[in-house]
C-alpha positions as CSV (number, residue, x, y, z in Angstrom):
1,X,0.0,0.0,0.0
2,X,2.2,2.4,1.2
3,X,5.6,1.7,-0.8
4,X,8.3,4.5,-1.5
5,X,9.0,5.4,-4.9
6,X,12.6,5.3,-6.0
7,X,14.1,7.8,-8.2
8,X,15.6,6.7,-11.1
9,X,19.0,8.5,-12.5
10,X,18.9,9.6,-15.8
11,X,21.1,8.0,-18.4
12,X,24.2,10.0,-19.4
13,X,23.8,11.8,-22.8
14,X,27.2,12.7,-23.2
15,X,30.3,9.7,-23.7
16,X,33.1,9.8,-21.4
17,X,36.2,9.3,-23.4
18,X,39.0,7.4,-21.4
19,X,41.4,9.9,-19.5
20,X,44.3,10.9,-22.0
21,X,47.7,9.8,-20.5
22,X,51.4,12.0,-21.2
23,X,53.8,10.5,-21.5
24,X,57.1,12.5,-21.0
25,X,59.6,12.9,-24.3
26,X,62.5,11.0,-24.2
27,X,65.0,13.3,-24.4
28,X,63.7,15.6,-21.1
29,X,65.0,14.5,-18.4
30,X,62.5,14.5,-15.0
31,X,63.2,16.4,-12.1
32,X,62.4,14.7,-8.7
33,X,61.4,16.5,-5.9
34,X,64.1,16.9,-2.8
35,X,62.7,14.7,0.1
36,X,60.7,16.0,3.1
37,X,62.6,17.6,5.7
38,X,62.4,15.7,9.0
39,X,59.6,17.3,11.3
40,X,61.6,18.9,14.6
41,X,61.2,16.7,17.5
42,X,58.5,17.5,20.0
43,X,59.4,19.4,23.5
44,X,59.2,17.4,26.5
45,X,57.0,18.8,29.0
46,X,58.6,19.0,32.5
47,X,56.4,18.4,35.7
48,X,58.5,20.5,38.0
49,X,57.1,20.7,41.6
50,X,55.4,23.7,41.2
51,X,53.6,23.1,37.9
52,X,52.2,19.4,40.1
53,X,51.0,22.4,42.7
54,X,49.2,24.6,40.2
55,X,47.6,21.5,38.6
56,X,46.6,20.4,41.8
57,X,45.5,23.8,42.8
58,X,43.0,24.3,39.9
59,X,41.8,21.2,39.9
60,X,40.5,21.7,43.6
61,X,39.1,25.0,42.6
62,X,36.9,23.7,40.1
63,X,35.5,20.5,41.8
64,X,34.9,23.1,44.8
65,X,32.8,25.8,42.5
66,X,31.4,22.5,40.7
67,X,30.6,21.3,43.4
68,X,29.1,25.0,45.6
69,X,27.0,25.3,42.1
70,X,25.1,22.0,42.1
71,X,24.3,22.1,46.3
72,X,23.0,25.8,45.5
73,X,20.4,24.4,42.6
74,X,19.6,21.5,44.9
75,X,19.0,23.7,48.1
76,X,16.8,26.1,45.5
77,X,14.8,22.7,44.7
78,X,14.1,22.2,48.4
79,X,13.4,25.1,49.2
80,X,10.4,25.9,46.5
81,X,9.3,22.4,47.3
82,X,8.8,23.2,50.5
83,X,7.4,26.4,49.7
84,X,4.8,25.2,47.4
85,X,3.6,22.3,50.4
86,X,3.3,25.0,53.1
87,X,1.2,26.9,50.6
88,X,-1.0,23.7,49.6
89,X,-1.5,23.5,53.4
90,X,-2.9,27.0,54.1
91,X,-5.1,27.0,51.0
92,X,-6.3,23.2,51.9
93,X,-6.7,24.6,55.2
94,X,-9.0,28.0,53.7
95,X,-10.9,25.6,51.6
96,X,-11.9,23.2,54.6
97,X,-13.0,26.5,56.8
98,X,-15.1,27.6,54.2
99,X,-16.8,24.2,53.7
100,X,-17.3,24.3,57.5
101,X,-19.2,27.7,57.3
102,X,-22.0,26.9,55.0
């Protein structure tokens, strides 16, 4: 019923002719190309005791700012939670006077 339709590619009107191949003359001769210079070596990198400090030092930074961020958006969670039960409470609370009245 429900069966996609397949383009179909249109048959080439023009003829490829086979790629043409030079040949160089006999009597030139051919110039080679000078080999690739070597890439310079890499520079070591050093760990000297104070770099291991730094490193250490940042790292503690950011798992302590990771780390203030994420309590912050949890304590913000619990504390419009909360919020929004003590507010259920008072109107629950309104609603059930009222029905008491009548």
């Amino acid at each position: 019923m429900l069966r996609p339709k397949i383009p179909t590619n249109p048959t080439p009107t023009v003829q490829a002719s086979p790629p043409v191949v030079l040949e160089p003359a006999a009597g030139v001769p051919s110039v080679q190309a000078p080999p690739p210079a070597p890439a310079p070596p890499r520079p070591t990198v050093q760990l000297t005791p104070g770099t291991a400090l730094a490193l250490v030092g940042g790292g503690t930074a950011v798992v302590l700012v990771v780390g203030a961020v994420l309590v912050s958006m949890l304590l913000a969670v619990a504390i419009t939670g909360a919020s929004v039960a003590v507010c259920a409470l008072v109107i629950r609370s309104l609603v059930n006077a009222d029905a008491k009245r009548r």
